[in-house]
C-alpha positions, 0 to 999 in steps of 0.5 A: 760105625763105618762111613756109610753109616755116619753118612745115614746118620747125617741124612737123617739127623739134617734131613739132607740129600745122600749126595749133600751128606757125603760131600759134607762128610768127605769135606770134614774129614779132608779138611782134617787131614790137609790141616794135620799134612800141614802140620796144624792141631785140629781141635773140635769142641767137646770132641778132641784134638787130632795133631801130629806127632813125630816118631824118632827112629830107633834100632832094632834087631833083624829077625832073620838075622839077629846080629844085623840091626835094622834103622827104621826112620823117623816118620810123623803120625797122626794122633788124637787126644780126646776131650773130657767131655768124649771120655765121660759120655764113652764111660757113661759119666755124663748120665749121672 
């Protein structure tokens, strides 16, 4: 599914205008990401968690040169972490 198809889908499940879908789209997922640049946990109900988690940094070998090592820095990464209600209804356990 791609944005524009969760788009139609908002249109049609609200029974909203195309614009109004899409700033209401829009706003979810950049109220997401400004929470996580601030460094927050977005939990959504029987959905998940998104937060960031931090990436050490490490060493590894160059490929062009096997005796230089490279340093790649510590950076910070979304991630998410799905509800076990998420899981169920993906596994189909919920039909049961």
């Amino acid at each position: 599914m791609k944005k524009e198809d969760l788009i139609k889908l908002v249109i049609h499940q609200a029974r909203i205008t195309k614009k109004d879908a899409t700033t209401a789209v829009d706003t979810v997922f950049e109220a997401i990401a400004e929470a996580l640049a601030m460094g927050e946990e977005v939990k959504i109900s029987r959905f998940g968690t998104f937060k960031v988690r931090k990436i050490d940094s490490y060493e590894r070998k160059s490929i062009r040169d096997v005796n230089q090592t490279i340093v790649i820095p510590s950076k910070l990464r979304p991630s998410f972490r799905p509800s076990s209600s998420l899981t169920n209804k993906v596994n189909h356990e919920d039909e049961e």
